[in-house]
N, C-alpha and C positions, 0 to 999 in steps of 0.2 A: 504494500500500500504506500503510497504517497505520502511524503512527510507536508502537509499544511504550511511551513514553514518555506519549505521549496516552492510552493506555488505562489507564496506573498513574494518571494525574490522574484520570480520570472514576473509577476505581474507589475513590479518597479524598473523591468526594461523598457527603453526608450520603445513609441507603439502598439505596448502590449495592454489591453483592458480585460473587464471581465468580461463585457459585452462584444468582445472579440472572440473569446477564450470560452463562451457560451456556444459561439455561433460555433467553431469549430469542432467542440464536445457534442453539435447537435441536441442541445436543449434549454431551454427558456431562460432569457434573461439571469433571474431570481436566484436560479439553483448554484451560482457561483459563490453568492452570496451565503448561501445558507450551509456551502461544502467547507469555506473559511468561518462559520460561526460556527462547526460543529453539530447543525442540524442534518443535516445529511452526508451520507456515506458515497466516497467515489466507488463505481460501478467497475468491473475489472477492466471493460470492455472502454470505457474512457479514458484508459492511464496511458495509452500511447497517444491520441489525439490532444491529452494535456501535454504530455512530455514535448510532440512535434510545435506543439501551439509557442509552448516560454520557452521555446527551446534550452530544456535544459539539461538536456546531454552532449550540448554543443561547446566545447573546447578550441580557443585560439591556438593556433601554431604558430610559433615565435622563431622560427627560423631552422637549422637543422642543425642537429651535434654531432660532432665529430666521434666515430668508432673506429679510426686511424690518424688522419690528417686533422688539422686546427679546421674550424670552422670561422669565416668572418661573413659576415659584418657584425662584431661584436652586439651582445643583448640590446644596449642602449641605442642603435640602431634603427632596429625596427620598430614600424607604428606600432603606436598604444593596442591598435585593435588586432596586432598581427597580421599573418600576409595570409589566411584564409582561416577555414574552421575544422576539425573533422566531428563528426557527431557520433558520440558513443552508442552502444546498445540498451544503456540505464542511466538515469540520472546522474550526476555529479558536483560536487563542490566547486562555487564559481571561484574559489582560491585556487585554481588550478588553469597551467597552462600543459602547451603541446610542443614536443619537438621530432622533426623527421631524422631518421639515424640517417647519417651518410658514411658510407665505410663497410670494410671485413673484418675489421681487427677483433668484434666483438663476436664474431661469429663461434660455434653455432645457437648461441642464445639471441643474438639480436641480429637479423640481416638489415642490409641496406634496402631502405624505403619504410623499414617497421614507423610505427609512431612511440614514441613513450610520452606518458604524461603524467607533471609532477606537479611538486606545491611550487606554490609561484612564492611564497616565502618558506626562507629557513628558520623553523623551529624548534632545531636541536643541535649542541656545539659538533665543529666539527668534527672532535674525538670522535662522537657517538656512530658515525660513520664506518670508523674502520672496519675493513672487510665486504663494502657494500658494495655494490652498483648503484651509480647514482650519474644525471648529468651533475657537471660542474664548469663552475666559468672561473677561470684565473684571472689573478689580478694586472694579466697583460693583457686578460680582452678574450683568449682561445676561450673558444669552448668543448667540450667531451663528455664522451659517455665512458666511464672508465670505471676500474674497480679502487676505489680508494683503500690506500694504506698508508701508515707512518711512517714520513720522515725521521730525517737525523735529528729534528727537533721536531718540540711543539708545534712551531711556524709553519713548518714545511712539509710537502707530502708528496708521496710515491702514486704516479698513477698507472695500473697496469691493465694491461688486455688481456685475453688468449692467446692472440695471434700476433700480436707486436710489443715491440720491446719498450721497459716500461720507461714512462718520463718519469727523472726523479728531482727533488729536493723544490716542489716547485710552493706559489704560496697562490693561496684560494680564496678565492671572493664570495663565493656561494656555492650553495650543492641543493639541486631539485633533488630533493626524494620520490624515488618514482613508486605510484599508487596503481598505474594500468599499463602496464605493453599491449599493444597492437600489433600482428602482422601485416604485414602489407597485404598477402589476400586478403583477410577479413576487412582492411579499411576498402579495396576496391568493391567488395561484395557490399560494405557499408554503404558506401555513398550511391551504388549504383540503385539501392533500396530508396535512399533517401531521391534520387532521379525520378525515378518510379514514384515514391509520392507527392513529389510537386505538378509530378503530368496530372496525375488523378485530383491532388485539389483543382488545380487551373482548369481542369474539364470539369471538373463539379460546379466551378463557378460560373465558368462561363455558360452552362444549363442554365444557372438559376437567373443568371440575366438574360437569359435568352426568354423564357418562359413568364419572365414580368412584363 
C-alpha cells in the first residue's frame, strides 16, 4: 500500500493537483481528498495510475560514473534537474539520484549502461564505508563507482575494482550509497513500458476530446 505521505510529496510537484490525480485514478473529484484524510482506502488497482500520475518512481540521472576511467563533467556541472529521468518499478525517496555506469572495471557485478541509484546526500562518515561499493566523487572533480577501502591514513582512500588496478591514497568529497542497481535490460524493458503508457494515455485522451 501506498504510504499517504508519498502522495502529499508528488502532489507539491510543480503541475501536479488532486483534481488531476483524480482524473487519472478515474474517479470523482472528492475521493482524493478523503484517501489523504484517511476516509478511504487506495484500491490495489489505482497504485500504479497514482504512482504514473506524481511520478514517483521517477529518479534524475546526474550524469555517468566511472567503472574504469574518471568521469567528467564533474557533479556541479550538471543541471539541477539532470540530463533525463529513469523510472523505477516502485516508488522511491525523492532524496535520491541516478547514475549510468560507464566502464568494465566493475564487471561482472555492474556492466556498462547499468543504472545505480543512490542518496543524493551522505549520511554516514566515510569510515563507515569501508569494504562497500559505492559511487564517489573526489575532491579533484572524478567520479566512480569503486569499492572503497582504507588509506595510509584517515584522509585518504584506496579505491579498487575487479578488473582494474586500484587508485590509491586519494581524498573524497562524497560517497552515494547505492539503494537500487539497475540493469540495462530491465531499464530498456522499463522505459519501453513506460513508451507504451504514454501512447495509451495520449489515445485515451484524445477519445475523450474527441467525443465532447
Amino acid at each position: 500500500m501506498l504510504d499517504i505521505k508519498l502522495i502529499e510529496r508528488g502532489l507539491r510537484k510543480p503541475g501536479k493537483t488532486k483534481g488531476g490525480l483524480a482524473a487519472a485514478m478515474g474517479v470523482r473529484p472528492g475521493a482524493v481528498s478523503e484517501i489523504l484524510s484517511g476516509l478511504r482506502l487506495i484500491k490495489a488497482s489505482e497504485i500504479a495510475d497514482i504512482i504514473g500520475y506524481l511520478e514517483l518512481n521517477s529518479v534524475p540521472i546526474m550524469g555517468r560514473v566511472g567503472a574504469g576511467a574518471a568521469i567528467e563533467p564533474e557533479y556541479e556541472q550538471v543541471p539541477p534537474e539532470g540530463l533525463g529521468e529513469v523510472e523505477l518499478p516502485f516508488p522511491i525517496s525523492e532524496e535520491t539520484i541516478a547514475f549510468e555506469v560507464a566502464g568494465d572495471s566493475m564487471l561482472p557485478k555492474y556492466e556498462n549502461g547499468d543504472i545505480i541509484v543512490v542518496y543524493k546526500e551522505q549520511h554516514h562518515p566515510f569510515t563507515s564505508f569501508y569494504g562497500e561499493e559505492a559511487a564517489v566523487r573526489l575532491k579533484t572533480g572524478e567520479r566512480y563507482l569503486k569499492t572503497i577501502e582504507r588509506g595510509k591514513s584517515a584522509a585518504l582512500f584506496n579505491l579498487t575494482s575487479f578488473n582494474a588496478k586500484p587508485i590509491n591514497g586519494v581524498k573524497l568529497e562524497w560517497i552515494g550509497e547505492i539503494c537500487v542497481t539497475l540493469p540495462r535490460g530491465q531499464i530498456e524493458r522499463l522505459r519501453a513500458k513506460a513508451a507504451a503508457r504514454a501512447r495509451k494515455a495520449a489515445k485515451a485522451h484524445a477519445g475523450r476530446v474527441h467525443e465532447k
